[in-house]
C-alpha positions as CSV (number, residue, x, y, z in Angstrom):
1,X,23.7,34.2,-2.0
2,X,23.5,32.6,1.7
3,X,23.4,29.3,2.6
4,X,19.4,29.4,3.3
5,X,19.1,30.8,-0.6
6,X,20.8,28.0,-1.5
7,X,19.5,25.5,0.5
8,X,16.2,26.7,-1.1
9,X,17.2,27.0,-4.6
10,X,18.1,23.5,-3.7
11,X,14.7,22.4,-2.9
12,X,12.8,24.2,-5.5
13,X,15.2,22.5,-8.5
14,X,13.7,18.9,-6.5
15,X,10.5,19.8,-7.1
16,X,10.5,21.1,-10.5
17,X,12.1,17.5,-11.1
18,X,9.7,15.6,-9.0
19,X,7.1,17.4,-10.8
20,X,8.4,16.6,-14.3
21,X,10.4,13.6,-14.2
22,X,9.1,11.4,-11.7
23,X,6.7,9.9,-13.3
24,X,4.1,12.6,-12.8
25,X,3.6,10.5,-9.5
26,X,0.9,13.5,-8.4
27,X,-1.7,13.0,-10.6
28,X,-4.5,10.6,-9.8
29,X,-5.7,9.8,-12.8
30,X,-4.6,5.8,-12.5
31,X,-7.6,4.0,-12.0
32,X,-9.1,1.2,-13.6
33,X,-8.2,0.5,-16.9
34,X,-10.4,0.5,-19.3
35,X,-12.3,-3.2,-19.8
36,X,-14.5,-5.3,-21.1
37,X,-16.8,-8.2,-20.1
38,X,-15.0,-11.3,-21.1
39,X,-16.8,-14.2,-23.5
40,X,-16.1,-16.5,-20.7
41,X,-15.7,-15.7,-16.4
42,X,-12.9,-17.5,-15.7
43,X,-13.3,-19.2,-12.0
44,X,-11.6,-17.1,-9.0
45,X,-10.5,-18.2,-5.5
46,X,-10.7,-15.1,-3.0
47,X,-8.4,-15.7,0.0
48,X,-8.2,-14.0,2.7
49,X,-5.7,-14.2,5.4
50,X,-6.9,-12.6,9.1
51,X,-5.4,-11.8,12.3
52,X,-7.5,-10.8,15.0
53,X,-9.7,-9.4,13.0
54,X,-13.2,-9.8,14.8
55,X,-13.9,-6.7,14.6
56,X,-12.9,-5.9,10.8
57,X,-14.5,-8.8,9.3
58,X,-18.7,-8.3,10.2
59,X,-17.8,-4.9,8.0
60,X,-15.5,-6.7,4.9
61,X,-16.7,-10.2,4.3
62,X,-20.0,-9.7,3.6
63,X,-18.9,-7.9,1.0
64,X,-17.3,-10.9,-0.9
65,X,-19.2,-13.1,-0.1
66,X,-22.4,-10.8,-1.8
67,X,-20.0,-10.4,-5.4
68,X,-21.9,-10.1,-8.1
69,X,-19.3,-12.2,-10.2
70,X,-20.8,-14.2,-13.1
71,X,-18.5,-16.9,-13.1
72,X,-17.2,-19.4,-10.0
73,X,-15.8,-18.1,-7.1
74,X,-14.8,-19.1,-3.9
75,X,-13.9,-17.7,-0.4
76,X,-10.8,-18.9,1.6
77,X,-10.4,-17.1,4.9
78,X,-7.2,-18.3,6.6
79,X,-7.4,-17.5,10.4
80,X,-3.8,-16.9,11.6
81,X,-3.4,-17.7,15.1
82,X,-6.0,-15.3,16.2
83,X,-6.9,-15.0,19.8
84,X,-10.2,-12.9,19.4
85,X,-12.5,-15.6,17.3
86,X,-11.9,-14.6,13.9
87,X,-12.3,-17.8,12.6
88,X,-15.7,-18.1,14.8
89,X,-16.8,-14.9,13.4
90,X,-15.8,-15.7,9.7
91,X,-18.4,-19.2,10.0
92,X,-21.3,-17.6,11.8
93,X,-21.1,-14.4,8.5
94,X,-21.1,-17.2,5.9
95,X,-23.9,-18.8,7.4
96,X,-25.6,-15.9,8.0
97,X,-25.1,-14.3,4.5
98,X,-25.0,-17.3,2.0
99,X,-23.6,-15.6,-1.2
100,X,-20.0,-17.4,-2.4
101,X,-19.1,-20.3,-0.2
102,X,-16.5,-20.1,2.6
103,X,-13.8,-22.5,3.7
104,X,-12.8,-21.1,7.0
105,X,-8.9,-22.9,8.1
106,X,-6.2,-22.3,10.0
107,X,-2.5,-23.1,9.6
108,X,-0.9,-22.9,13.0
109,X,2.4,-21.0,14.1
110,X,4.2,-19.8,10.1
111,X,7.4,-21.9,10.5
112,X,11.1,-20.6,10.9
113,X,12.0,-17.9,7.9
114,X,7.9,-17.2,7.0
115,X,6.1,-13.7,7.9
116,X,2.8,-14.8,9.4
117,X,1.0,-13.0,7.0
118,X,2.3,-14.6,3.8
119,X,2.3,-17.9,6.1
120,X,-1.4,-17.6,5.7
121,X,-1.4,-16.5,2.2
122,X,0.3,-19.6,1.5
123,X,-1.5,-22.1,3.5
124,X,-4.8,-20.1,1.9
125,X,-3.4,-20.3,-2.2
126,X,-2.5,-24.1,-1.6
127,X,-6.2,-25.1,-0.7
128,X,-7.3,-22.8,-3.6
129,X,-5.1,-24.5,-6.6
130,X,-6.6,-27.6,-5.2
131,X,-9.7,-26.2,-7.1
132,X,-7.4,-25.3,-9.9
133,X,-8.3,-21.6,-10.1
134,X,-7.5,-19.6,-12.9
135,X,-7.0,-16.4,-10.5
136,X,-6.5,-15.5,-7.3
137,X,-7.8,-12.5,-5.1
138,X,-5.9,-11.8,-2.4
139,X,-7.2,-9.2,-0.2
140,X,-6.7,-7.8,3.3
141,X,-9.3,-8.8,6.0
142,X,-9.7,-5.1,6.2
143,X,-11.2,-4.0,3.0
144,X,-14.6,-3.9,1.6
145,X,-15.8,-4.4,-2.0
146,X,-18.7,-2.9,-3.9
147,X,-21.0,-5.7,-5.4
148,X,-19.2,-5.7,-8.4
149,X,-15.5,-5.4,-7.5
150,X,-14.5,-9.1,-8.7
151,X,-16.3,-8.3,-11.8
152,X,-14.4,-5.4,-12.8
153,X,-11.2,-6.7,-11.7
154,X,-11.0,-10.3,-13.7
155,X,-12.5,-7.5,-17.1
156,X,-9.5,-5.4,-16.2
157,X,-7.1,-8.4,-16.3
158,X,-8.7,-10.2,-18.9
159,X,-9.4,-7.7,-21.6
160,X,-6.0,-5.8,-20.9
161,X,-3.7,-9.0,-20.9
162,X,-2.1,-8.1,-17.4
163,X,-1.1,-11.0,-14.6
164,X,-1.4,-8.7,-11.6
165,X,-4.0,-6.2,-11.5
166,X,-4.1,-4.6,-8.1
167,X,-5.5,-1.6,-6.4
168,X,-5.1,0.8,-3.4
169,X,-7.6,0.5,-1.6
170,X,-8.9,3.7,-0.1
171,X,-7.9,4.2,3.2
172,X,-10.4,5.5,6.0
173,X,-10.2,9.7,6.6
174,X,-12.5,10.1,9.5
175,X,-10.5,11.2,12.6
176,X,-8.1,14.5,12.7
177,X,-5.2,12.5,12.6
178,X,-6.2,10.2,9.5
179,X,-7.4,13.3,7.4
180,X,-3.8,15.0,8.2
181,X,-1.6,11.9,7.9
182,X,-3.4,9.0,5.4
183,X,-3.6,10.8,2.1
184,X,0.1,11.7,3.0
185,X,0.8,8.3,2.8
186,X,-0.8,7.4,-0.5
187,X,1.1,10.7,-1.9
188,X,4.5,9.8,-0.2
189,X,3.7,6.1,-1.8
190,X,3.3,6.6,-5.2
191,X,6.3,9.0,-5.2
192,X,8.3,6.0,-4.5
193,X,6.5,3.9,-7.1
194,X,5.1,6.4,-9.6
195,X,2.1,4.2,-11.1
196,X,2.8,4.9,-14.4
197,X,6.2,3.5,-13.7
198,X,4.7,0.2,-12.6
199,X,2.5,0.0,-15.6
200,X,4.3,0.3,-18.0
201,X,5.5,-2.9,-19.9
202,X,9.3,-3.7,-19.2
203,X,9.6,-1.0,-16.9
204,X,11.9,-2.2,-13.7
205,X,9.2,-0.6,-11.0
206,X,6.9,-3.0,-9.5
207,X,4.4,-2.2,-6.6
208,X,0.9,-3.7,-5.4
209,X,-1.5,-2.7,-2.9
210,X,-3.6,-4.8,-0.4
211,X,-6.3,-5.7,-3.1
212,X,-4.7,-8.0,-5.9
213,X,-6.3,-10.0,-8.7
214,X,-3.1,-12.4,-9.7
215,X,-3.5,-15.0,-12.5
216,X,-2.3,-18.4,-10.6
217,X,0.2,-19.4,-13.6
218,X,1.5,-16.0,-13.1
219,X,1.6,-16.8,-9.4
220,X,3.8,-20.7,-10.2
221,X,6.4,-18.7,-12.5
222,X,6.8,-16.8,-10.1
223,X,7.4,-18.9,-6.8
224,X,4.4,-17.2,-5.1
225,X,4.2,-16.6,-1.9
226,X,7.5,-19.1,-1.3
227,X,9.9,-16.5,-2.7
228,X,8.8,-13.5,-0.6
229,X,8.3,-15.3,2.5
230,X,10.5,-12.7,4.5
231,X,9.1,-10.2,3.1
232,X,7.1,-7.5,5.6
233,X,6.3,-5.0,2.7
234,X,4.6,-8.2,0.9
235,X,2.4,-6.1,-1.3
236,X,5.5,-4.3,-3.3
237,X,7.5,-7.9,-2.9
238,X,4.7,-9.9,-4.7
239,X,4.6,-7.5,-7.8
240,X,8.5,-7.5,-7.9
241,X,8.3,-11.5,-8.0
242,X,5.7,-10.8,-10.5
243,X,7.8,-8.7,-12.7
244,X,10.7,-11.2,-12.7
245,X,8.6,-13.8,-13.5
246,X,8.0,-12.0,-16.7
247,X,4.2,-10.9,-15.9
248,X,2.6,-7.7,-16.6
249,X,1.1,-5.8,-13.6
250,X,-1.2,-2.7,-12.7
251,X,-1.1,-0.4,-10.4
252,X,-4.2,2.2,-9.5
253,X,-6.4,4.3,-6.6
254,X,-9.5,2.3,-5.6
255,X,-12.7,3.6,-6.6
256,X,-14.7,1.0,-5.5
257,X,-12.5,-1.0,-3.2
258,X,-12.4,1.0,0.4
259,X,-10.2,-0.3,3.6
260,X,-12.6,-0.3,6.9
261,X,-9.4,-0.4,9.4
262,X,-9.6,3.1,11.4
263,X,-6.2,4.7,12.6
264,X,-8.1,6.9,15.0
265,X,-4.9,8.7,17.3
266,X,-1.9,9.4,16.3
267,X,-0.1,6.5,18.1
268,X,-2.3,3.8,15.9
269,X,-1.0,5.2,12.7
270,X,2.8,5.8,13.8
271,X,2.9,2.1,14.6
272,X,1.8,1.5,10.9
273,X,4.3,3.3,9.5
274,X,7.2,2.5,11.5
275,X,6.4,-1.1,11.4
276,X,8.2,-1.1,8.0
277,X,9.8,2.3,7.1
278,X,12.9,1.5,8.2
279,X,12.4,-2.1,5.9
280,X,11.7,-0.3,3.0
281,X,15.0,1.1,3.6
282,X,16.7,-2.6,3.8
283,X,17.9,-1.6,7.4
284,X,20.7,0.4,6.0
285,X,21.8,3.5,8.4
286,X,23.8,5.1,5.0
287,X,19.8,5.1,3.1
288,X,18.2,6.2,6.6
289,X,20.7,9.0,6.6
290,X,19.9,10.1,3.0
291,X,16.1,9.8,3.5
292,X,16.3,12.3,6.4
293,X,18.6,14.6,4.5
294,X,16.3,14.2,1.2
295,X,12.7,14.6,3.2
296,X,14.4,17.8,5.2
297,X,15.6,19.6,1.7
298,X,12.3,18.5,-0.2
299,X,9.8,19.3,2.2
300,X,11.0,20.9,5.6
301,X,13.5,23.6,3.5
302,X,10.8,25.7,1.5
303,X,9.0,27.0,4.8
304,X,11.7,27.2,6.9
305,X,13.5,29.2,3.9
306,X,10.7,31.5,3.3
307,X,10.6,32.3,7.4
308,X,13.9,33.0,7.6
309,X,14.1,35.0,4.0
310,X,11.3,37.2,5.1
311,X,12.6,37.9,8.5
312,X,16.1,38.3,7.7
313,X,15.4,40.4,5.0
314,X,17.0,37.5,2.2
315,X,14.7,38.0,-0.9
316,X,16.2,35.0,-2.7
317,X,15.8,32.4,0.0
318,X,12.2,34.2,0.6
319,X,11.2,33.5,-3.1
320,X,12.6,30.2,-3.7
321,X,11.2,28.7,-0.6
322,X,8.0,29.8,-1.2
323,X,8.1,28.8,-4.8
324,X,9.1,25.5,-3.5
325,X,6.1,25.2,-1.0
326,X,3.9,26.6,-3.6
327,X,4.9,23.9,-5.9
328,X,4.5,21.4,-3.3
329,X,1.1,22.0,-2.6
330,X,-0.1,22.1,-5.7
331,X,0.9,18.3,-6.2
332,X,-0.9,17.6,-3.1
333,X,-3.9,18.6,-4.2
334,X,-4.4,16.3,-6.5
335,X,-4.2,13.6,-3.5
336,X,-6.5,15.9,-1.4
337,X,-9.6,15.8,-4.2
338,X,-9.0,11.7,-4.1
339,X,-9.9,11.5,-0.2
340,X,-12.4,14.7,-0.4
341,X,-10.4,16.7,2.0
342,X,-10.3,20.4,2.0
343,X,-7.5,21.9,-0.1
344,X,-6.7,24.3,2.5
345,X,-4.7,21.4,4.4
346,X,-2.3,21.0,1.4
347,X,0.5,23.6,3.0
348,X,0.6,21.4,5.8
349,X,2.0,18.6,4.0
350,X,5.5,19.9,5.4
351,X,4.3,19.2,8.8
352,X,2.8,15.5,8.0
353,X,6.4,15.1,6.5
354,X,8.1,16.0,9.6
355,X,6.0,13.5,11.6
356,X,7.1,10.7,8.7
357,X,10.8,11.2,9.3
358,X,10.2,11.0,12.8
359,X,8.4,7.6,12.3
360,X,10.8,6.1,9.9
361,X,14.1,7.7,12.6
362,X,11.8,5.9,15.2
363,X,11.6,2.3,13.0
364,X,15.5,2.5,12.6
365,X,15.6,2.8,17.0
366,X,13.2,0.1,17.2
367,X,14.9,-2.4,14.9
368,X,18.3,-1.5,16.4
369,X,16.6,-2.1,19.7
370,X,15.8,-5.8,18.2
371,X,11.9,-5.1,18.4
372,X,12.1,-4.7,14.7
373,X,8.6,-5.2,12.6
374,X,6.1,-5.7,15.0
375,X,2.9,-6.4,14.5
376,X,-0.4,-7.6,16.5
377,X,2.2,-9.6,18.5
378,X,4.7,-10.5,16.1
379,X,8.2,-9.2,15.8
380,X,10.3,-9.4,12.8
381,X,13.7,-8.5,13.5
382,X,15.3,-8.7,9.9
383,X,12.5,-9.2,7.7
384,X,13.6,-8.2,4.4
385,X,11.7,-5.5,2.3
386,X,11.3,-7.3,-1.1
387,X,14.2,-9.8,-1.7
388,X,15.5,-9.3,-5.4
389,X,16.1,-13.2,-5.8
């Protein structure tokens, strides 16, 4: 055989794998579990920590502060340093709305070794245990809830024993770029965390999205926030802390839960992956190097293969590529139904993929650069991804 036939058989043997023994990370079948209204509503404090987000918040908050949560609940909105009037915003929506009541603070500059966004998180959590909650929501200023979001949530973690119940929220799909790229990234994530990974009992592989339900003891056996304060990829870091601290967490797609943030042009969503690709990869050039080998051989290989078996008259590298990027779109689908998109954009994937390993390749230049994690005027030059200690 030639080296394209092998470099496809290659690829198609990773994706018969990825689609057997990877946790089935394709399917989308992981959302709430099922629940039941608990005999008492135990009492909730919501915080939410917010970075120039003026414009985010008229769409998000008045969605918490509407719940339709039997039980008491609270609304902490930590304005971090903005310089657009979050804060201003946040006071004039609770007044104007009513609904849950708001405490509307801010903790200055996050001190040496903090993130700013866990800096908030923290200075948010230690105004709620003064309230003695008996969860915690911690969601991004960016997402929405239906009416009865809270509800379902505390059921879910109630009736099904679990410390962390979290979700992903879904993300916007309106522009060209968000419908080609966003559902990518919700595929690409939860083939690096399968969900049913993360939910099973015991099992070593913890993730969270940017909506989590965390019971507050949960949250003091684990150290929380104080033992990811580095961390940039907080949302994976605070289920890992979770985990060690012997909690059981859940993982699942939003159905109900929805993130208002658009990504409109390309250059807005390459900043939002390249912020922290090349953390998730613990600034190591050895994992950067086998991410770009692994992404080419999984998902640039099939097409190319098939081109170059078809023209050059190679039936073998013809087949197997296309049986790779046949295989490959079929697990994309899956995905595709979740956002509504049309399934004729699932043999692009390859494309969206090359576009990925030119935003992490382009986080790895930045860091080495020293601009590192940067964010609405922050830089984080070695943030750690999600410390094991």
């Amino acid at each position: 055989m030639s080296a394209v036939a092998w470099i496809a058989m290659g690829s198609l043997a990773a994706w018969v794998w990825l689609l057997l023994g990877q946790g089935f990370f394709w399917r989308t079948d992981q959302r709430m579990p099922v629940r039941r209204a608990p005999e008492r509503w135990p009492s909730v404090a919501i915080v939410v920590p917010a970075r120039d987000e003026a414009d985010m918040l008229p769409v998000s908050l008045p969605s918490l502060l509407t719940q339709d949560y039997p039980g008491v609940a609270e609304v902490f909105v930590v304005d971090d340093c903005s310089e657009d009037g979050t804060g201003d915003v946040a006071r004039a929506l609770s007044v104007r709305y009513g609904g849950l009541p708001v405490t509307v603070t801010s903790p200055g500059e996050p001190e040496p070794g903090w993130t700013g966004k866990l800096w908030a998180v923290r200075h948010g959590m230690a105004l709620a245990r003064a309230r003695r909650p008996e969860y915690l929501l911690l969601t991004d200023a960016d997402i929405a809830h239906e009416p009865d979001s809270l509800r379902e949530l505390v059921s879910a973690a109630v009736s099904g024993g679990f410390d962390l119940v979290s979700q992903m929220a879904r993300l916007r799909v309106s522009s060209v770029w968000e419908r080609l790229i966003v559902p990518a990234f919700v595929y690409f994530f939860s083939q690096l965390y399968p969900f049913r990974w993360v939910n099973r009992a015991g099992a070593r592989t913890a993730a969270a999205g940017g909506c989590v339900l965390l019971r507050t003891k949960a949250a003091d056996r684990a150290r929380v926030p104080e033992s990811i304060r580095q961390a940039v990829i907080d949302d994976v870091s605070l289920a890992r802390a979770v985990r060690r601290g012997g909690g059981r967490i859940w993982l699942g797609l939003a159905e109900r839960v929805d993130s208002v943030r658009p990504y409109p042009r390309l250059a807005d969503l390459w900043r939002m992956v390249s912020r922290s690709a090349y953390t998730q990869l613990r600034h190591s050039p050895a994992l950067l190097l086998g991410t770009v080998l692994g992404l080419a051989l999984v998902y640039l290989a099939p097409p190319v293969a098939l081109v170059a078996g078809l023209l050059g008259g190679d039936p073998v590298a013809a087949w197997a590529g296309g049986a790779a990027w046949a295989v490959m779109t079929g697990t994309y689908l899956p995905m595709l139904r979740y956002y509504r998109q049309s399934p004729w954009s699932a043999p692009l994937l390859p494309f969206t993929a090359l576009l990925y390993l030119l935003m992490t390749v382009d986080s790895a230049v930045r860091h080495h650069r020293g601009r590192g994690a940067a964010w609405k005027g922050r830089t984080y030059a070695r943030p750690e991804a999600a410390p094991d200690r």
